[in-house]
Each structure stands twice: as C-alpha cells, then as structure tokens.
C-alpha positions as CSV (number, residue, x, y, z in Angstrom):
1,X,64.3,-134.9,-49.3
2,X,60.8,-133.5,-50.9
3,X,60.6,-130.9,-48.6
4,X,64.3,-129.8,-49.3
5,X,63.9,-130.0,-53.4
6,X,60.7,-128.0,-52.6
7,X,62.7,-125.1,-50.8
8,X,65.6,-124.8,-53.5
9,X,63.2,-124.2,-56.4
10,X,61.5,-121.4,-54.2
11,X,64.6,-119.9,-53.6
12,X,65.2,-120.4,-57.5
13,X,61.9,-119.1,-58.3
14,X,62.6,-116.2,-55.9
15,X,66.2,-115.3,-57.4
16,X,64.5,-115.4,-61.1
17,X,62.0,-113.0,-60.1
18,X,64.2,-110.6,-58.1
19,X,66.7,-110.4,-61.9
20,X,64.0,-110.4,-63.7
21,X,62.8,-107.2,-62.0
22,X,66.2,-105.9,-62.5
23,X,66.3,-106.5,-65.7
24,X,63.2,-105.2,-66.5
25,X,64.1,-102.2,-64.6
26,X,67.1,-101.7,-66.3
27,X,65.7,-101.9,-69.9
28,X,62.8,-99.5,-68.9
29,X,65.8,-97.1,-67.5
30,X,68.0,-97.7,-70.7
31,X,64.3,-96.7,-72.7
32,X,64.7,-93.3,-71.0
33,X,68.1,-92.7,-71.0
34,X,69.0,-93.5,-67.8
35,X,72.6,-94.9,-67.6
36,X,72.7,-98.6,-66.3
37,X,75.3,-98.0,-62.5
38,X,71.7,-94.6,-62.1
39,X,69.3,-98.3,-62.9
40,X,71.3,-100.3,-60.3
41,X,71.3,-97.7,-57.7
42,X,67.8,-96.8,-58.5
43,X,66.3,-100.4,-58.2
44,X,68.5,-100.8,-55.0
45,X,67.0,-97.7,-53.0
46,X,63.3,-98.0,-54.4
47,X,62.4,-100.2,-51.5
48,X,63.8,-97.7,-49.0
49,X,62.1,-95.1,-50.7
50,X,59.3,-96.9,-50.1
51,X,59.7,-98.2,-46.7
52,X,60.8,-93.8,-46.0
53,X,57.5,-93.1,-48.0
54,X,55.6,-95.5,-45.8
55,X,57.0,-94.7,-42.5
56,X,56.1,-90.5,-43.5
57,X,52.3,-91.7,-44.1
58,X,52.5,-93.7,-40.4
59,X,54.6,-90.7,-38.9
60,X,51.1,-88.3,-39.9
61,X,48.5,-90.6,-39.1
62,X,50.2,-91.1,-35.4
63,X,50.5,-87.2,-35.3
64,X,47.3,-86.7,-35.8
65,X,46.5,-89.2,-34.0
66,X,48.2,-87.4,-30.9
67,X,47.3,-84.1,-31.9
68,X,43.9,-85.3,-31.5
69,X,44.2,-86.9,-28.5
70,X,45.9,-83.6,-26.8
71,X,42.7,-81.6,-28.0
72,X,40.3,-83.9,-26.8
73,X,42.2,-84.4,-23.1
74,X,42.2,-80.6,-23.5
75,X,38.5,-80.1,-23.7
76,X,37.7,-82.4,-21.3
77,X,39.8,-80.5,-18.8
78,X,37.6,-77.6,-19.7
79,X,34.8,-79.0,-19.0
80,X,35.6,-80.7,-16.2
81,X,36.5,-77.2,-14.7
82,X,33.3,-75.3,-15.9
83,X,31.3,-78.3,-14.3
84,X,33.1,-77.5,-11.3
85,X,32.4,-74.1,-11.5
86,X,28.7,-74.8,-12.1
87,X,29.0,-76.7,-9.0
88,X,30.4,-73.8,-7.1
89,X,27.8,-71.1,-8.5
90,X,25.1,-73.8,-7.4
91,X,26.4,-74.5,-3.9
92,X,26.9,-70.6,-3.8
93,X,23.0,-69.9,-5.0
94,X,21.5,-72.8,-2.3
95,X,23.6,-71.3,0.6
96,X,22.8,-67.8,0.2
97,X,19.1,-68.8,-0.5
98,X,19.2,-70.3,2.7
99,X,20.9,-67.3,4.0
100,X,18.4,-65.0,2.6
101,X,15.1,-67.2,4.2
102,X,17.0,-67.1,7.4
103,X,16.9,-63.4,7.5
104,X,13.3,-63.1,6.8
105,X,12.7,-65.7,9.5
106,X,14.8,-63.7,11.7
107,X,13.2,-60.6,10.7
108,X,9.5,-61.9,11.1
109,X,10.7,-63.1,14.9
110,X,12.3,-59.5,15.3
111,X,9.2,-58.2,14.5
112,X,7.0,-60.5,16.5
113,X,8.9,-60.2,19.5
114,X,10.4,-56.4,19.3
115,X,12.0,-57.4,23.0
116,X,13.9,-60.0,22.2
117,X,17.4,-59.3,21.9
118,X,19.0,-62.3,19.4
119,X,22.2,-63.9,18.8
120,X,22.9,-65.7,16.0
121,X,25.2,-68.5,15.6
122,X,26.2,-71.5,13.3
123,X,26.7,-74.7,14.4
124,X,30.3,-76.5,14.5
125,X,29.8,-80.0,15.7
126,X,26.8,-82.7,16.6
127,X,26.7,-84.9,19.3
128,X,24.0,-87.4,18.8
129,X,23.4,-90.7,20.8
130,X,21.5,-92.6,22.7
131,X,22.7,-90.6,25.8
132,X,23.4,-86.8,24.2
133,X,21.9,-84.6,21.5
134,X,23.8,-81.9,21.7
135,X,25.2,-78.9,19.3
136,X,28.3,-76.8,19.6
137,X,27.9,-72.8,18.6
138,X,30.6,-70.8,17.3
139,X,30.0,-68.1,19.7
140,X,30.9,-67.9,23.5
141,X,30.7,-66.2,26.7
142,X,32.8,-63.5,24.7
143,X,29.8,-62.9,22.3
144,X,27.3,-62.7,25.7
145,X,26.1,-66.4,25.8
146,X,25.5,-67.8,29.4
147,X,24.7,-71.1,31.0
148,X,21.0,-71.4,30.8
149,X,19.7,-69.0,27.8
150,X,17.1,-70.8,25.3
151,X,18.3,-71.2,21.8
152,X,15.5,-71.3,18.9
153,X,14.9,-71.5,15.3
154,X,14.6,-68.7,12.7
155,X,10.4,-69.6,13.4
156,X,10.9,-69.1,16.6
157,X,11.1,-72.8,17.8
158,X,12.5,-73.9,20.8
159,X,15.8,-76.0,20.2
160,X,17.4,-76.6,23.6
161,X,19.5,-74.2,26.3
162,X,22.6,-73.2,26.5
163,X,24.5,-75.5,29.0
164,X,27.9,-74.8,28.6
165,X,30.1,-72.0,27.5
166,X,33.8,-71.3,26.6
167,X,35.1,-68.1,25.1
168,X,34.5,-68.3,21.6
169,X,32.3,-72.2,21.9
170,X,29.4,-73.0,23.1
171,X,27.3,-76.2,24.1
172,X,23.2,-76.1,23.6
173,X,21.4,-79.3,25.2
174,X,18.6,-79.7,22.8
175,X,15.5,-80.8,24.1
176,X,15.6,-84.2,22.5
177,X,18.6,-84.8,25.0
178,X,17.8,-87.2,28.4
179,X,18.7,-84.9,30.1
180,X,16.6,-81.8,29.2
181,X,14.0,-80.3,31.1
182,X,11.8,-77.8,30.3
183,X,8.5,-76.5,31.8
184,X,5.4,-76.0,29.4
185,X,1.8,-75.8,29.3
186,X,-0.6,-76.9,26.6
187,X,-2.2,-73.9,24.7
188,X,-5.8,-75.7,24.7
189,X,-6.5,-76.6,28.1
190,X,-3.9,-74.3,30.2
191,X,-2.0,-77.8,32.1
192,X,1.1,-78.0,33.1
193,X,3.8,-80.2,33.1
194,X,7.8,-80.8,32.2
195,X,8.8,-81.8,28.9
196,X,11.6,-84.3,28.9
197,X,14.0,-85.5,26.0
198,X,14.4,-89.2,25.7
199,X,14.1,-92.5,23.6
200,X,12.1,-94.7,22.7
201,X,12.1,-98.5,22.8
202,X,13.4,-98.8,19.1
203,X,16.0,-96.2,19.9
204,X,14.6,-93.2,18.5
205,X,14.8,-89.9,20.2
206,X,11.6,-88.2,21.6
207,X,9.5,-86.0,24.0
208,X,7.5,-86.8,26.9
209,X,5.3,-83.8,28.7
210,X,5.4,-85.6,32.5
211,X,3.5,-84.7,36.1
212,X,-0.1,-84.5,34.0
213,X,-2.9,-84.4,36.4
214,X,-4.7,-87.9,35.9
215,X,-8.0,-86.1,34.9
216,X,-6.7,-83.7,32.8
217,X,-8.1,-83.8,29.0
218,X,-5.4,-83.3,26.1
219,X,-5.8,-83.9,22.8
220,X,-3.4,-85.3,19.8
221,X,-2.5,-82.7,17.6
222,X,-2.7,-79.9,20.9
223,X,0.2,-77.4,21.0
224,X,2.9,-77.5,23.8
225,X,5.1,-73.7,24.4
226,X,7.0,-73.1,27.4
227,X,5.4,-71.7,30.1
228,X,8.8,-69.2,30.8
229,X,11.2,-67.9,33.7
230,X,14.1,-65.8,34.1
231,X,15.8,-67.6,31.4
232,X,13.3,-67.8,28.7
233,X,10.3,-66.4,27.5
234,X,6.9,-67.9,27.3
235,X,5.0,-69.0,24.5
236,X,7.2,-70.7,22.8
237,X,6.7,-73.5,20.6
238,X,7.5,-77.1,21.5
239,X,6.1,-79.3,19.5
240,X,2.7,-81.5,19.3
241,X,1.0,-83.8,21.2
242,X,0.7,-86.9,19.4
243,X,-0.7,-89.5,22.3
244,X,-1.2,-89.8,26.0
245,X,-0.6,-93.1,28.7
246,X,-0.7,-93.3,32.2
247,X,2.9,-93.6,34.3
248,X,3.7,-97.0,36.0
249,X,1.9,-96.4,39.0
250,X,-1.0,-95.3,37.3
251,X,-1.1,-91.9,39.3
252,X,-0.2,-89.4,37.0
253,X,-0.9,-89.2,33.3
254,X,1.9,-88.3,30.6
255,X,1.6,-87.4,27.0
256,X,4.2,-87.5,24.1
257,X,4.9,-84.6,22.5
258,X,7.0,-84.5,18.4
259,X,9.2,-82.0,17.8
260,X,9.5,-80.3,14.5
261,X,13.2,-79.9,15.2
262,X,15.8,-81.6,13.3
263,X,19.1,-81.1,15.1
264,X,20.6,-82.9,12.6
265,X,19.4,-80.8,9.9
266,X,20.3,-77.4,11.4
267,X,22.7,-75.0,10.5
268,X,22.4,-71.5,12.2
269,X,20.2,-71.2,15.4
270,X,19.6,-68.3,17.6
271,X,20.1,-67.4,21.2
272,X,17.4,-65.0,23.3
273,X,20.2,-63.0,25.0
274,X,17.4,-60.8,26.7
275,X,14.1,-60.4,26.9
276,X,11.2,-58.8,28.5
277,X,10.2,-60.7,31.5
C-alpha cells in the first residue's frame, strides 16, 4: 500500500515538473513574441532535436573512428608489404653473395687445375639415413655426366661420385654413404688405404681409412686426398685424420678420417667431367 502511495506521488511529482516546464517555456516564448501553438510545438520537438543533435555528434565520433581505423589497417598493409620486400632484397643479396663466392671458388680451382674440365650443378633433393647419404643434381647424362665421375666443392673437396644418371637427374653417392669407396693415401707418410662412409655407434655418419699396414705411423690432424684413376684425379682432399684403432682381428690397423663436408648444407657442387690423367 506504501509502496503504491509512494509511486503515485512520483508520477505526480513527475507530471508537475513536465507542466511546469511547459509553462515556463511558454511564458519565456510569449516574452519573445513567440505565439503559444510555435511554444507547444517547440517544447514538443526540443527533445528530438536533441536526441537528432546527439545522434550527429555519435554519427562523427564513429566516422572518425572508422576513418581512422581504414588509415591505420591501411599503413599497416604498407608496411607489411615493404617488410616483405626487405625480406626479398635480403634473400636476394645472401643468394647472390653466395653466388658470387662460388664463382671465385670456382675460379681459384679453374686456375689451380687448368685441366679440369667442370660442371656445375645444384642440388634438387637429399637422401640422408642411416643406410644412404645421397644427393640428386639437376643435370644428366644430357649435360655429359657419367656413372663414376667425382663430384667436389667450389675448394676443391671431394663430395662423393656420380652413381647414377638419367637425362636431365643425377644421383652422387657422397662419401659419408656405407656404401662409398674410395682409394686414398695420407699426404705425411705416403700409406694407402680405402676410405669408407659409415656410422657410428650413436648413429652419426663418418669416415674410416681401412687396409692400414699394422706398423704404419699416422698421425691426428694428417691429411687424407685420393690417390686417383681413370675416374678422378689425385690429390684431392678428403678430410683429416682424427684417431687410429686396430680391426677385430688385430691384423690390420684403421684410422678415422672427418670430413669437412656437409651434404646437408650444400647447394651447388661440381663434377670433374675430364681431366688430365
């Protein structure tokens, strides 16, 4: 009963007010001249007036608010594409530095060995396990390759031969491979022996130089090169020898050799097409 005395007298308080305004509108209007129906119609539109008034001042903040928003997606679309151009332009600058310190490899090997005749080629797929480590060339038997021709580095580093060819594909065996054979000699001492791709017992790919004579001397840190044939030249360079053992039956000694090849890592190699034998 309270509560519904309470809510008449604030709608009577409420009425009051509102003809109150009215009124007061009214005689302010009558003040100026202002006919009482122009007071009415006045005091009846000023709150959409308003509310218009207030809606305009909404519409331009959201506007700007959008126009903003367009300017900003905008410049972050150019600068996402001049990053990516600064991307390009870098990737462009490594590759053709790495282009350009091929060549002078290739030009200090050209010079070094006037008689080789070289093939370049880039490499299109890696086969690495714990059976193969082989790479595939871009270049065939229709650029000249054959079964059996030694592929090296820009240094003049022995990767692997060429063990099997298609017309515009090639395979090289590197000589991290189990099954790669190669006979070399160690520069110090002048011994002989077979260098052989394989792994070791934690799995990782290496070099043993095998059929050692058992009182042969060798040292760590002694340089391996290929002692040469009809394939291949001599002289080139292996890898190291970092340590030496004894086989199983204790006949023949054996040493292991690192590589400073990193099939993994290689992009362009070259194939000894001829040579002077």
């Amino acid at each position: 009963m309270r509560k519904k005395f309470f809510t008449k007298r604030v709608k009577i308080i409420l009425a009051a007010a509102a003809v109150l305004t009215v009124l007061v509108t009214l005689g302010a209007a009558v003040g100026q001249g202002i006919s009482t129906g122009q007071s009415v119609t006045m005091t009846i539109l000023a709150p959409l007036r308003n509310a218009v008034a207030a809606f305009d001042r909404a519409a331009e903040r959201i506007y700007g608010y959008i126009f903003r928003y367009e300017a900003l997606l905008a410049e972050n679309e150019q600068l996402k594409k001049e990053l990516a151009e600064s991307e390009d332009n870098a990737r462009v600058a490594e590759s053709t530095q790495r282009e350009n310190q091929r060549l002078r490899e290739l030009l200090s090997l050209s010079e070094t060995h006037p008689d080789y005749k070289l093939l370049d080629a880039y490499i299109t797929a890696r086969n690495v396990s714990a059976w193969e480590n082989t790479l595939t060339l871009d270049k065939g038997s229709a650029a000249g390759l054959e079964v059996g021709m030694c592929a090296i580095t820009g240094q003049g580093r022995v990767v692997g031969r060429v063990t099997s060819v298609g017309t515009g594909w090639a395979v090289v065996t590197t000589l991290l491979d189990a099954d790669s054979e190669l006979s070399a000699v160690v520069v110090s001492s002048g011994t002989t022996g077979v260098v052989r791709g394989g792994r070791q017992e934690d799995g990782e790919a290496c070099m043993t130089m095998q059929y050692l004579s058992s009182g042969v001397v060798v040292k760590n840190g002694d340089s391996v090169v290929t002692t040469g044939s009809d394939r291949y030249p001599r002289g080139l360079y292996i890898g190291k020898i970092t340590g030496t053992g004894l086989d199983e039956a204790g006949v023949s000694r054996y040493a292991t050799v690192q590589s400073e090849i990193r099939p993994g890592e290689l992009e362009q190699i070259f194939i000894i097409t001829h040579f002077e034998k």
